[in-house]
N, C-alpha and C positions, 0 to 999 in steps of 0.2 A: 504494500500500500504506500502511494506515495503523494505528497499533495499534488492537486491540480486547478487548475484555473475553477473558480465558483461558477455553477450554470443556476442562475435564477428561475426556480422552478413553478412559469406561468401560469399552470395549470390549475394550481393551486387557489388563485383566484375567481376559478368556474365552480370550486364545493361549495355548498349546500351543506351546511353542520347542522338545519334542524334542531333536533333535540339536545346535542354534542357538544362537549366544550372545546378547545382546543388547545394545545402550542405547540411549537415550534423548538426545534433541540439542533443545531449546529457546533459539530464537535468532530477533531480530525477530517476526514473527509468524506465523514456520516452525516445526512442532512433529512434528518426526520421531520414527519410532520405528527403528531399524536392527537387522535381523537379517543374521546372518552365519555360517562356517564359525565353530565352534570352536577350530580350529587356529592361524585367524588372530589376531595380539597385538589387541588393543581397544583402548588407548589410543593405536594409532597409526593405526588405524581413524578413533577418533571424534576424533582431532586433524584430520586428514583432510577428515573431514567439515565438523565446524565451517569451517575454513577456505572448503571449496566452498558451502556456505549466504551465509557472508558476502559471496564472490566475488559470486553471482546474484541476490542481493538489490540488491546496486551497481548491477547491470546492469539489474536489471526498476526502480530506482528514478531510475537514470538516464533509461532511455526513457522513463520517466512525466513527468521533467522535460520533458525534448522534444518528448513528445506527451501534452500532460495529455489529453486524450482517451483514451488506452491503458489508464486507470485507470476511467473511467467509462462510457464505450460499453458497451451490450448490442447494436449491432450491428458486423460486421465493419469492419477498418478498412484502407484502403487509401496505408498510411506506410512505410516500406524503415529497420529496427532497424539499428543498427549491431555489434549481440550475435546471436550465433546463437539463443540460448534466448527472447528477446522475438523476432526472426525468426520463428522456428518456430514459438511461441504465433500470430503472428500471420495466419500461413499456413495453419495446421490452425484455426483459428477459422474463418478466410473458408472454407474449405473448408464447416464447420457449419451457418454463417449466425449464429455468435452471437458477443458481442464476445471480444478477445483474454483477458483477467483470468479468463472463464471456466477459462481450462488453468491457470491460477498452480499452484495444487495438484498435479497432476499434470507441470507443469514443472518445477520445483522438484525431485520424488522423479525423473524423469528423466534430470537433469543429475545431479544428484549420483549417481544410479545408475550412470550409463554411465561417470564417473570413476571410481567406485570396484569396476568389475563384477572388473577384472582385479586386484585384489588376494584376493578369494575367491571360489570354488566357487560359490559356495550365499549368495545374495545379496535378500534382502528388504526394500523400505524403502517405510514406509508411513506418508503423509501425511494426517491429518484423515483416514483411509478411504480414498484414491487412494494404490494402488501398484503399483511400479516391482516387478518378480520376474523373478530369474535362477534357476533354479534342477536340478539335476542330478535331481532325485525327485523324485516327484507333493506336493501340496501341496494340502490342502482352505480355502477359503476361506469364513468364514459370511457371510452375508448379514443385516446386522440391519437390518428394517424397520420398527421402532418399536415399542411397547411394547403398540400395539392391534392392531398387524396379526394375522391369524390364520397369519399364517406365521413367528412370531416363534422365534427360537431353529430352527428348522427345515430353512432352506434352506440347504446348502453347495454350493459348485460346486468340481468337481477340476480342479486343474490339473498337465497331464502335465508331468512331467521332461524338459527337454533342450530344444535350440533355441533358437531366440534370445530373448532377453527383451522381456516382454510386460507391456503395463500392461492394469490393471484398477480402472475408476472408478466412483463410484457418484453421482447426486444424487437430490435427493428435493424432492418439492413438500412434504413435512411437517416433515421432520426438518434439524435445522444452520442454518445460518446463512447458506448462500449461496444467489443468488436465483435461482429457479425459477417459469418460472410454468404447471407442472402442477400435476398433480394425482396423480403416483405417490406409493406408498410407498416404492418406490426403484427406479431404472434402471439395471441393470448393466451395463457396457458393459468387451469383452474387446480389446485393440486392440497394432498393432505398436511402439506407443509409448504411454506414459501421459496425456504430452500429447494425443493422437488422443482414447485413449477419454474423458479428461476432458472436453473440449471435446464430443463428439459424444456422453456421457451425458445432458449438460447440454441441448444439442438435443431428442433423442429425448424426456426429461421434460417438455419444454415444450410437446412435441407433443401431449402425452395428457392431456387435459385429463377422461376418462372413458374407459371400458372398449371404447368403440367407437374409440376414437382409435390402439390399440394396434397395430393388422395394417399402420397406413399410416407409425406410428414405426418399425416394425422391418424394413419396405419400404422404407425411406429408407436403414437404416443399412446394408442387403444391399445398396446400392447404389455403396458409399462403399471405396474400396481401404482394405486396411488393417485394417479391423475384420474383427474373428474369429469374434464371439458376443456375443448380448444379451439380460440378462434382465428382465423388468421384471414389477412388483408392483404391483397396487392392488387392494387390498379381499380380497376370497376369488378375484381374478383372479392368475393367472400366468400367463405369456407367455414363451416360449424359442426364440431363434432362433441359428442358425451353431452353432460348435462349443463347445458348454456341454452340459458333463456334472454333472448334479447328483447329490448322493450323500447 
């Protein structure tokens, strides 16, 4: 992990927090945003939080001492973490076929999630786009595919109340910073962890290199325990598979 230039994250300005209270957590090059019950106090929340950021940050920057490979590999790696959340990155990676750093995003909102799930109800924490959701009510999530896609502003996907918590990640061969080497506008991937679908968004985009490529990414991922739903985008194409309800 290394610092990089700040992306001010727009998007952020289209939620609807409803019932929800929020803040905001910027720390190393972790840029959370945290939704929550109401009910619950906030600054003992986001003390909380900060605290578990800085914990897992140690940890992913420890094993990178260890294994400087864990930082650069885009393919799997076969090294034994001494941290559950580098573990786990590295295990649902191999599972993918893509390197471990792939899930950072969606580890990160994981870990800090499942600390923080049982202090509130109603629990949302959303990383760069990759998020960690607990949550008791249905909740629409937008999908932004970039500013040319013809699906822009458009697509949401609902997601139902209750159950255990489920991550939902997105990468893109167009949009962000991290690397891809498809060709979607974006690949949504709905999964029993965030780490899962991060890692296995990042797969399935890399598989679809054009619109014929789509039926054998979303074959892959029907195949894979774990994942729930996926949706992916490119051009005037969309593509929905497993349990994804759009609205």
């Amino acid at each position: 992990m290394i610092p990089s230039e700040y992306r001010q994250r727009f998007y952020r300005e289209w939620t609807q927090k409803g019932d929800l209270d929020s803040f905001g957590m910027l720390l190393h090059e972790t840029d959370l945003q945290v939704y929550f019950s109401s009910a619950v106090e906030k600054t003992a929340l986001a003390k909380r939080t900060y605290a578990l950021i800085e914990k897992f940050h140690t940890q992913i920057r420890n094993t990178i001492r260890s294994f400087p490979e864990f930082f650069t590999s885009l393919d799997p790696l076969h090294v034994k973490s001494d941290y559950k959340i580098t573990e786990e990155m590295i295990l649902e990676s191999r599972r993918a076929g893509v390197g471990p750093m792939a899930g950072v995003a969606g580890a990160i909102a994981e870990y800090v999630g499942r600390d923080l799930v049982g202090l509130t109800d109603e629990l949302i924490i959303e990383n760069g786009g990759d998020i960690f959701l607990k949550s008791k009510t249905d909740r629409n999530v937008l999908v932004y595919a970039g500013e040319d896609s013809p699906f822009r502003d458009k697509i949401r996907i609902k997601l139902h109340g209750g159950g255990s918590p489920r991550g939902i990640c997105a990468s893109s061969g167009k949009i962000g910073h991290s690397i891809s080497h498809g060709n979607t506008d974006a690949t949504i991937v709905i999964a029993d962890s965030a780490i899962a679908a991060d890692v296995f968004a990042t797969a399935a985009g890399n598989m679809v290199k054009s619109k014929s490529d789509i039926q054998s990414a979303l074959r892959f991922l029907g195949e894979q325990a774990g994942i729930a739903g996926a949706l992916v985008l490119i051009g005037e194409k969309i593509a929905v598979w497993g349990d994804v309800e759009l609205v």
